[in-house]
C-alpha positions as CSV (number, residue, x, y, z in Angstrom):
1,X,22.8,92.9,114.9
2,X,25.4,91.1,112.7
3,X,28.7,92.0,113.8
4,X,31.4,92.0,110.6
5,X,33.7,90.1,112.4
6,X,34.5,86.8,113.7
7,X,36.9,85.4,116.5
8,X,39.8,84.2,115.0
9,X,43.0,86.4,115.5
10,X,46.6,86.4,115.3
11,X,45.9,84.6,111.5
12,X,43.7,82.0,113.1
13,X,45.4,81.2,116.0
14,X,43.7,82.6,118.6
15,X,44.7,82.5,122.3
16,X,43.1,79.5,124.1
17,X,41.5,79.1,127.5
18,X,42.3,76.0,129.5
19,X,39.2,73.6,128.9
20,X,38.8,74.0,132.6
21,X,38.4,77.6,132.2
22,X,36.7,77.6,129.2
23,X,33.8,75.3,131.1
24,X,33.9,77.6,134.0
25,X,32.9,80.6,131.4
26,X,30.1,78.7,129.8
27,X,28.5,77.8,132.8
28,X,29.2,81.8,134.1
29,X,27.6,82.8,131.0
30,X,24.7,80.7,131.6
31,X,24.0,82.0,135.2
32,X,24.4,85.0,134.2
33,X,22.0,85.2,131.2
34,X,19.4,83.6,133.4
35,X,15.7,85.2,132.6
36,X,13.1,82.9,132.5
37,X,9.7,83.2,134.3
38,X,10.8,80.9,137.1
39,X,13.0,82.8,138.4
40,X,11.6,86.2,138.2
41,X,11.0,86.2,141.8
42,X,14.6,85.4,142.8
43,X,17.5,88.3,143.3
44,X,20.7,88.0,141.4
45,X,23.1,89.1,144.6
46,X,26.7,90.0,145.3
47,X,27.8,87.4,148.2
48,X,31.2,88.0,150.1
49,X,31.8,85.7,153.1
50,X,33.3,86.2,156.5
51,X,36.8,85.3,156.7
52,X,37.1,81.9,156.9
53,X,33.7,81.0,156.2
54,X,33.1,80.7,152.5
55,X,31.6,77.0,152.7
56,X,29.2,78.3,155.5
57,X,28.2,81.5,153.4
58,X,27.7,79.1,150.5
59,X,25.4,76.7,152.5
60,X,23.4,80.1,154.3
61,X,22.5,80.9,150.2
62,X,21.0,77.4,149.7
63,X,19.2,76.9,153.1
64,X,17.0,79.9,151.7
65,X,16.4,78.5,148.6
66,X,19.2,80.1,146.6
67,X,21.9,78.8,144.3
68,X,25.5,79.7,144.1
69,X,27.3,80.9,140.5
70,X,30.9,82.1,140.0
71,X,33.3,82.6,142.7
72,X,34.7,86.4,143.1
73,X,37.9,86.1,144.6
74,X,38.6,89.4,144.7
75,X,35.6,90.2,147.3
76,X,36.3,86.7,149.0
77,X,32.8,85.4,148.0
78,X,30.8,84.8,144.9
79,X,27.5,85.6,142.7
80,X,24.4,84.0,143.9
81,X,20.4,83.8,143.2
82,X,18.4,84.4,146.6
83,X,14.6,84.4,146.7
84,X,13.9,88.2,146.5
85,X,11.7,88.3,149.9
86,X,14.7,86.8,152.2
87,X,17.2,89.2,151.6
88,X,17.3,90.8,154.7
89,X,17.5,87.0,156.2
90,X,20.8,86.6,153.9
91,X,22.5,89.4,155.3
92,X,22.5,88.2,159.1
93,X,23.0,84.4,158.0
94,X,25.9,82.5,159.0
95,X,29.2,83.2,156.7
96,X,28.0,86.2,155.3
97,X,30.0,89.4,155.4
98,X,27.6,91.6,153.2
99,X,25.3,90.6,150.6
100,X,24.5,93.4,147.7
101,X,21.8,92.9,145.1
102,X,22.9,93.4,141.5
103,X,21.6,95.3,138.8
104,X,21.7,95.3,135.2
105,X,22.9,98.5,133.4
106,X,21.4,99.1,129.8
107,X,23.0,102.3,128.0
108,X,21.6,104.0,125.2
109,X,22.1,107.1,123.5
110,X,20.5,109.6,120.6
111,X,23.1,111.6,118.5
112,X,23.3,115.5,118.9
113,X,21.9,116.8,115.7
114,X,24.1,119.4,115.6
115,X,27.4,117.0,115.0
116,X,29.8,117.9,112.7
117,X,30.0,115.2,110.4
118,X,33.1,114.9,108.4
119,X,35.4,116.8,111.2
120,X,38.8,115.7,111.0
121,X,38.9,115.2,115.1
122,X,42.1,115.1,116.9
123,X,44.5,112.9,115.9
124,X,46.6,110.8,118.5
125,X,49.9,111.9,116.9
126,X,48.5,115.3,118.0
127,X,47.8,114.1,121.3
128,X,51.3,112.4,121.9
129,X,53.1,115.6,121.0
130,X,50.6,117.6,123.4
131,X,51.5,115.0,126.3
132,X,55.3,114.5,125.4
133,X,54.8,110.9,124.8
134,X,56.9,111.3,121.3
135,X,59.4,112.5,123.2
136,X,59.5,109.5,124.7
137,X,59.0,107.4,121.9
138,X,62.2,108.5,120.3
139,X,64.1,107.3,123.1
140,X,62.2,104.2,122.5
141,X,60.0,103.9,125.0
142,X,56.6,102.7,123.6
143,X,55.2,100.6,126.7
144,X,57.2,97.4,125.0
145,X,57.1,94.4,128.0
146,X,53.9,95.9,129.8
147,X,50.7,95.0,129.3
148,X,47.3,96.9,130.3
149,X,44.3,95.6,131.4
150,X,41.0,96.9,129.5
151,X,37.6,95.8,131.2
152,X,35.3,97.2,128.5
153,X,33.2,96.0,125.5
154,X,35.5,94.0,124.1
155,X,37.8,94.7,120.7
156,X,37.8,93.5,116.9
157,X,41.3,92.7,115.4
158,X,41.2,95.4,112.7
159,X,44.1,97.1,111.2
160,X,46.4,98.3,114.1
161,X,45.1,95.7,117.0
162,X,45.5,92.7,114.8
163,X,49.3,91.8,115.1
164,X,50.4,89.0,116.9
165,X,50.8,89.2,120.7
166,X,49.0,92.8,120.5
167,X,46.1,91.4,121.9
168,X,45.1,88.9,124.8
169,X,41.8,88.1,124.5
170,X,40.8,87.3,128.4
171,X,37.3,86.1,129.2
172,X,34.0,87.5,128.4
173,X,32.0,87.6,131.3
174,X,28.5,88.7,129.4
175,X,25.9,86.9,127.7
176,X,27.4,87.1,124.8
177,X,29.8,84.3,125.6
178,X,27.4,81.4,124.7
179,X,28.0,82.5,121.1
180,X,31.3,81.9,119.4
181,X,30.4,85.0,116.7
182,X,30.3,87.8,119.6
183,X,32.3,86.0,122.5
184,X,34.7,88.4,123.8
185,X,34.3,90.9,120.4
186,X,33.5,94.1,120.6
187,X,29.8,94.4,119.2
188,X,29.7,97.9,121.2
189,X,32.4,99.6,119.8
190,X,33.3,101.2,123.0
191,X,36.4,99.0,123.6
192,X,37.9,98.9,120.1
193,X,38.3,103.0,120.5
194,X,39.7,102.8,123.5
195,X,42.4,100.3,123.0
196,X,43.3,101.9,119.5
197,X,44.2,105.1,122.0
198,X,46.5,103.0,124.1
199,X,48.1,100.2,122.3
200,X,47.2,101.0,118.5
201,X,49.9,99.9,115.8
202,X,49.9,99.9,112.2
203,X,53.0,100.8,110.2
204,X,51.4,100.7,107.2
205,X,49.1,103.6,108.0
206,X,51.1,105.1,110.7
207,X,48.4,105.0,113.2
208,X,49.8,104.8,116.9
209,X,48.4,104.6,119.6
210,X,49.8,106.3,123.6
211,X,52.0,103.0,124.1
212,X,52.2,100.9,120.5
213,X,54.3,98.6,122.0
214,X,52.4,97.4,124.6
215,X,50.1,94.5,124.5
216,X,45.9,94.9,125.4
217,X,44.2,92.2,127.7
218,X,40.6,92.5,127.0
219,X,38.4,91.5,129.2
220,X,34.6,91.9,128.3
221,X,31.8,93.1,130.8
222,X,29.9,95.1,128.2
223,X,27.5,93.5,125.4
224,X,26.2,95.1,122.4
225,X,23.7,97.3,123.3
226,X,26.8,99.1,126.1
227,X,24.9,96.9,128.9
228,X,27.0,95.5,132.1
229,X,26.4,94.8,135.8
230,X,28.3,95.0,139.6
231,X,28.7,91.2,139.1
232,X,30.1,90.9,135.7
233,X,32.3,94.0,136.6
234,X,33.2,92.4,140.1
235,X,34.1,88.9,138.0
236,X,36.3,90.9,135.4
237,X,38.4,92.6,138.3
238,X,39.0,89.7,140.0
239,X,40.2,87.8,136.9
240,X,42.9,90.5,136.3
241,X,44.7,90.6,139.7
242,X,44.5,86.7,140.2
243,X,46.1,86.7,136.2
244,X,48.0,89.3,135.8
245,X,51.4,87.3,136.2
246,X,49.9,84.3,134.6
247,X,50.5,82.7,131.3
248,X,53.3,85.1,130.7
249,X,50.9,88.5,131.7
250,X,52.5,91.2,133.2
251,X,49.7,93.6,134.1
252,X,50.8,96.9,135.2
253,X,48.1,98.9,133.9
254,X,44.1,98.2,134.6
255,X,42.0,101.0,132.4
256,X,38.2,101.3,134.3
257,X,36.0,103.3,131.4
258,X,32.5,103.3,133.3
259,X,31.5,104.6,136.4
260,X,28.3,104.7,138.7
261,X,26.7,107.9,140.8
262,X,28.3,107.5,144.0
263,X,25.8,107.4,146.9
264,X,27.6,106.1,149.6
265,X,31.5,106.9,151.1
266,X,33.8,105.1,148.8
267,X,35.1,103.0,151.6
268,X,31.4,101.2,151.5
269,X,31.3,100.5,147.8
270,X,32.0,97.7,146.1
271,X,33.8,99.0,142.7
272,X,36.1,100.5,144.8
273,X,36.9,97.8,147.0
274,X,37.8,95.9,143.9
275,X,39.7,98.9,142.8
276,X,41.6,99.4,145.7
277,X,42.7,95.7,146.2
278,X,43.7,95.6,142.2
279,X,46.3,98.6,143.4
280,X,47.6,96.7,146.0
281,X,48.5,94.1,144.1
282,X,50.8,97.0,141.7
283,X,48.3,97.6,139.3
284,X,48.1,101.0,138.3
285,X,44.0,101.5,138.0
286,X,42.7,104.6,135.7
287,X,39.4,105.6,135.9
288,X,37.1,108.0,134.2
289,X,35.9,111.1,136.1
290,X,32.5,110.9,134.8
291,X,31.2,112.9,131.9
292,X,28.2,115.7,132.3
293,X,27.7,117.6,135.6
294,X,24.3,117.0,136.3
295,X,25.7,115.2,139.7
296,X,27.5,116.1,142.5
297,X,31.3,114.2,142.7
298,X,32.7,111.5,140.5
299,X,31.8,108.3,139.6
300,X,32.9,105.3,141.1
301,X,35.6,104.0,141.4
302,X,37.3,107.1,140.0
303,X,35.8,108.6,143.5
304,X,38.6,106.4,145.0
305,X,41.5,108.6,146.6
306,X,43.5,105.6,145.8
307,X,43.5,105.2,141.4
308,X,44.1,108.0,139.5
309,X,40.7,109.6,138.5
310,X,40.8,111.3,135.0
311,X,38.9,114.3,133.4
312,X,39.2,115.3,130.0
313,X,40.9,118.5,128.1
314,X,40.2,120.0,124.9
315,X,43.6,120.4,123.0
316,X,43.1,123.4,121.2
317,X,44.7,124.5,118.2
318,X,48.0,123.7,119.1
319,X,50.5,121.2,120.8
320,X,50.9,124.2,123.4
321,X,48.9,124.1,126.6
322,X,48.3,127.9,126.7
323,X,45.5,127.2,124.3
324,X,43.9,124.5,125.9
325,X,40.6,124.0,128.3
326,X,38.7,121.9,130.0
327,X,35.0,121.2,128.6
328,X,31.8,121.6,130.3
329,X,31.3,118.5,130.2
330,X,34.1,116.9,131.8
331,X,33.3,115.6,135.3
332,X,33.7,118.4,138.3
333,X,34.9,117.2,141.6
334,X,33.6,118.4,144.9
335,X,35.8,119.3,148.4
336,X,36.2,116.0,149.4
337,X,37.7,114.7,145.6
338,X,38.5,115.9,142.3
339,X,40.3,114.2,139.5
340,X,43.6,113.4,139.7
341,X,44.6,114.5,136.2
342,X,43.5,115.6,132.9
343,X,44.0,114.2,129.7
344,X,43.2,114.7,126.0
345,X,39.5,113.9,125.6
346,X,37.9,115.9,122.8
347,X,37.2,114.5,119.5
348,X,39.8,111.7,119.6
349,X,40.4,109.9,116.6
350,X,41.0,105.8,116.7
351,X,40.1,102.6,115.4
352,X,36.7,102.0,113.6
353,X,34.5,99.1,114.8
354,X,32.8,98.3,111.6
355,X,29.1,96.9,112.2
356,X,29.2,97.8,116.0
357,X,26.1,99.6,117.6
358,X,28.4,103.2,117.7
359,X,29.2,102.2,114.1
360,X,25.3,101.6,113.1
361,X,24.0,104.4,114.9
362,X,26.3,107.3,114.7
363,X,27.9,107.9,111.1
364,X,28.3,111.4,111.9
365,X,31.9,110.0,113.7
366,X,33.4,108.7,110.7
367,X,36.0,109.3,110.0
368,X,38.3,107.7,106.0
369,X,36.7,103.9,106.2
370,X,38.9,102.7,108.9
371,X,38.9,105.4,111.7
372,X,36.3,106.9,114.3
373,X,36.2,110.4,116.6
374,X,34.9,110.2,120.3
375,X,34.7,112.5,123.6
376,X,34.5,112.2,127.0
377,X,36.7,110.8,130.0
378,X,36.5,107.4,128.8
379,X,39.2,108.6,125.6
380,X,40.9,110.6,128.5
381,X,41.7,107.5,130.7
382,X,42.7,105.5,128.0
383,X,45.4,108.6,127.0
384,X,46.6,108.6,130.9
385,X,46.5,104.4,130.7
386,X,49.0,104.6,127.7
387,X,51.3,106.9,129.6
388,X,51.4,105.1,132.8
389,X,52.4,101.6,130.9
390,X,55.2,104.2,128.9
391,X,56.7,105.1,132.8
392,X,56.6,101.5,134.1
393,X,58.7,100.7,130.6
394,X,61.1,103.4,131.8
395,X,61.0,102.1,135.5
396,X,59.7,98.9,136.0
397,X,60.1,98.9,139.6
398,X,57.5,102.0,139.8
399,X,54.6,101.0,142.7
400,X,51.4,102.4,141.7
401,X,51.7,105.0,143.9
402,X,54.8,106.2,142.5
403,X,53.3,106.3,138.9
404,X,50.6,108.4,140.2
405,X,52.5,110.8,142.3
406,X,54.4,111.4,138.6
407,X,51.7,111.7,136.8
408,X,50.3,114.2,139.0
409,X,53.9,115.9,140.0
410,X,54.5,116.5,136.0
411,X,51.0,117.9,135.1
412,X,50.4,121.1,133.8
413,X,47.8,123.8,135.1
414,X,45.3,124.2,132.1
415,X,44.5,127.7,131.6
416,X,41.1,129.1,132.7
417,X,40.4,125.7,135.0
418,X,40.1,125.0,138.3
419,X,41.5,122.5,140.9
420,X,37.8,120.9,140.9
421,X,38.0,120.8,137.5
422,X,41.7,119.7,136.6
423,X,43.2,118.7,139.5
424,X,46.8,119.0,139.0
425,X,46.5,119.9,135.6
426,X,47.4,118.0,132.1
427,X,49.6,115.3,132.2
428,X,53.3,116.1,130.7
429,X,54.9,112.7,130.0
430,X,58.4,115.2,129.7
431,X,58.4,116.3,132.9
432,X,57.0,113.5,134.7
433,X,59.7,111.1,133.4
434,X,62.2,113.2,134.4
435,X,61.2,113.6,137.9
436,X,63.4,111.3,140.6
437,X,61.4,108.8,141.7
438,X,59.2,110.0,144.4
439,X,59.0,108.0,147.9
440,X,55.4,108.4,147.8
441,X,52.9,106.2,150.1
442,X,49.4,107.2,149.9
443,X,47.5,107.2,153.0
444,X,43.3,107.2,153.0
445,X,40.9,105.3,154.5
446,X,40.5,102.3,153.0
447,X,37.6,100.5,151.5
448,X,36.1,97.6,152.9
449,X,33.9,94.4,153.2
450,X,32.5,95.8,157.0
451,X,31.6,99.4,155.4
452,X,29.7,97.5,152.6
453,X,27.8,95.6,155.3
454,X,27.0,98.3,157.2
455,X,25.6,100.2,154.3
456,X,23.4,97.4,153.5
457,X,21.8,97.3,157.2
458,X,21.3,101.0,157.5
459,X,18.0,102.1,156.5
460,X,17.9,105.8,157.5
461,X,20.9,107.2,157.3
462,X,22.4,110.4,155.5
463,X,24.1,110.2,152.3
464,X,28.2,111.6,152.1
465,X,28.4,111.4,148.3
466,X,32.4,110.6,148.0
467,X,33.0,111.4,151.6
468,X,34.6,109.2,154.0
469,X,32.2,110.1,157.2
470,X,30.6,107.0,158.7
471,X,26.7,108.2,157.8
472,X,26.6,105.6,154.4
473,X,23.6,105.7,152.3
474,X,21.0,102.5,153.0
475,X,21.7,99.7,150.8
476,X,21.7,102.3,147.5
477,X,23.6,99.3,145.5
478,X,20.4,97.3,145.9
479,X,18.1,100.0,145.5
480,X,17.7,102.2,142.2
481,X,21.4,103.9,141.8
482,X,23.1,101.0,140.0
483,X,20.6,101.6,137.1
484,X,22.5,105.2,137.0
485,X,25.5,103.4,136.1
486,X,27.0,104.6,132.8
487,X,30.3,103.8,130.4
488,X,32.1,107.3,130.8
489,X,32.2,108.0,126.6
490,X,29.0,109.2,125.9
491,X,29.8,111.6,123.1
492,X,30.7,110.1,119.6
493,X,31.4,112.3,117.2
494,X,32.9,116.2,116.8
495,X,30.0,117.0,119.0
496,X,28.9,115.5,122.1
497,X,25.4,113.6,122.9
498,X,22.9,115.1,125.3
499,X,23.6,113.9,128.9
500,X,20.3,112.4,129.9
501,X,20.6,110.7,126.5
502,X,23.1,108.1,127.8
503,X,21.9,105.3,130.3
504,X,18.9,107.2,131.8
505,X,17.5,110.1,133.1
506,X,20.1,110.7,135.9
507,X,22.8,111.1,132.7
């Protein structure tokens, strides 16, 4: 596809990587596009190395015939390419902690013939009275000195993203990278939705997003057919922790809009890891719930206790939660973890991507020439993301724990829902800010590299989907569940896609 934009922003002057960097991405983009014929019998694997021991992990890959790509601080090792039959040899070898196999993720999706083309959709003025973010805005807090994190598809400057300093464009980590006419654009249109919601701006039209004042990092793991992978996902995380005090960033806010079937405990999986030590470094991670029910539990790493998981609410009629719900469709917890929180997710109206494959394929979202309308948890963690970066404006010296313990202490039971379905209700951005400051320290198990390893030895062990038990599922990463991985908006439109229309059969 042609996308209708190119990559010059800010009038031309785009932001620049250091030609260090920018090498460093090439070459990354290289490895990772990798598919020719030779090396169809080699595994493209998640390495991380004993403490200590990187150098010794790095020379256990090439003793068995593998090369070594990108370094993944985050996991303290690094992408590699292993002969597929020595695996097992790989994960017993000198300097290696755990070794996971990745997979590519390819989404797809058919419209619902029964969307309402030409619905008006929700707008996000509506959702900022319904979550009493206006109230805040008129005592001028608008997320102005905070920036959030977006690992998604990308984003195009159009109207409302296109000012100077709204966006930092961070690396792309896909394919897509080798080419200066995609390289870290949104050719999805995923990510150009999402950021409208949180850091939108245009005077002109009055189109604002959660936080206007805040300032987007993208950081691209998604190409234009909504494809991405554990290592690409894995590289993008890391990036943000090690820069999110550098080159004048201050990340406070990392947005997480996808999410894989969780097989194993949390504390063995490696999105959560990542997740977990991103918090730890006070950044405030949102993820999606998850959108159809068709599974048990929520996605990863929204299955975390430690980020705040988000489901999604339907609004109503009114700015008044005594008409609002939660749909079907919105992601269920089980005993062991429900979402956090739920936001405004129905119908959401933001930016338009023109010539992206949402933009191609499902005109029934339109919405005017510039706009769009979307569903699903994805919209609802890009709502809470806004209001987290509006209380770190108010606060700055909020730990992420704090944020979440307001975001949860200020929320609003939705009528008709349950705790599996709502957790602690709708967020209320006027009550939460005018909470004292909680002394809250969360306290779970954590995740880590030992409980990855150990799932990747076990071979016959029981699953605990989102548990923290010790019976972890064998080596599921390497297996056939990453393929289930799926962004969390798969509804476009007034009306929502089929479930087992998005990614694959598993929904």
């Amino acid at each position: 596809m042609t996308a209708n934009y190119g990559i010059r922003w800010d009038d031309g002057k785009r932001i620049q990587l250091t030609a260090a960097l920018l090498a460093a991405l090439v070459a990354l983009a290289a490895f990772v596009g990798m598919k020719a014929a030779a090396d169809r019998s080699m595994t493209d694997v998640v390495v991380s190395a004993r403490a200590g021991s990187a150098s010794t992990a790095v020379r256990s890959v090439e003793a068995i015939g593998g090369r070594v790509g990108a370094r993944i601080s985050l996991i303290h090792g690094f992408l590699a390419k292993v002969p597929s039959d020595r695996m097992q040899e790989l994960r017993s070898a000198k300097g290696v902690l755990s070794a996971v196999a990745d997979r590519t993720v390819h989404l797809s999706s058919t419209s619902d013939s029964s969307a309402a083309a030409g619905a008006p959709g929700a707008s996000l003025a509506q959702v900022k009275q319904e979550i009493g973010a206006d109230k805040l805005a008129a005592q001028g807090v608008t997320g102005k000195g905070v920036d959030i994190a977006m690992i998604d598809s990308g984003v195009v400057p159009v109207a409302g993203l296109n000012a100077t300093d709204k966006v930092y464009v961070g690396p792309d980590f896909t394919p897509e990278a080798g080419d200066p006419a995609t390289k870290g654009l949104d050719t999805y249109g995923h990510g150009t939705h999402l950021a409208g919601i949180m850091v939108g701006n245009n005077p002109a039209s009055g189109f604002s997003g959660v936080a206007p004042d805040a300032r987007l990092v993208s950081v691209k793991a998604s190409t234009h057919d909504g494809s991405t992978n554990l290592g690409e996902l894995l590289l993008a995380m890391s990036w943000v922790v090690s820069h999110r005090h550098q080159d004048g960033l201050n990340i406070r806010v990392l947005n997480l809009s996808f999410g894989s079937q969780l097989d194993v405990s949390y504390v063995a999986d490696p999105l959560a890891f990542a997740a977990e030590q991103a918090w730890k470094y006070g950044i405030v991670v949102v993820a999606a719930a998850g959108n159809g029910n068709d599974i048990p539990g929520l996605d990863t790493p929204a299955a975390d206790p430690y980020v705040v998981s988000v489901g999604a609410s339907d609004m109503g009629q009114t700015s008044a939660l005594s008409d609002d719900s939660v749909p079907s469709w919105s992601r269920v917890g089980n005993s062991t973890r429900a979402p956090d929180v739920v936001a405004p997710g129905t119908s959401l109206v933001s930016l338009r991507d023109p010539g992206s494959y949402v933009d191609q394929n499902h005109p029934e979202g339109l919405v005017g020439t510039d706009y769009f309308k979307g569903s699903g948890t994805s919209q609802a963690a890009a709502v809470v993301s806004g209001a987290a970066a509006l209380l770190i404006q108010q606060n700055p010296a909020l730990k992420p724990d704090q944020v979440k313990a307001m975001l949860v202490g200020g929320a609003g039971q939705v009528p008709t829902a349950s705790q599996l379905d709502e957790g602690a209700g709708q967020i209320d951005l006027s009550r939460a800010s005018a909470m004292p400051v909680p002394a809250a320290v969360q306290h779970w198990p954590a995740a880590s590299l030992m409980a990855i390893l150990n799932a990747n030895r076990s071979e016959d062990v029981t699953v605990d989907p989102g548990g923290t038990g010790s019976n972890l599922s064998a080596n599921r990463w390497s297996a056939n569940r990453w393929s289930a991985n799926r962004w969390s908006a798969n509804r476009w439109s007034a009306n929502r896609w089929s479930d087992s229309s998005w990614g694959d059969s598993t929904g």
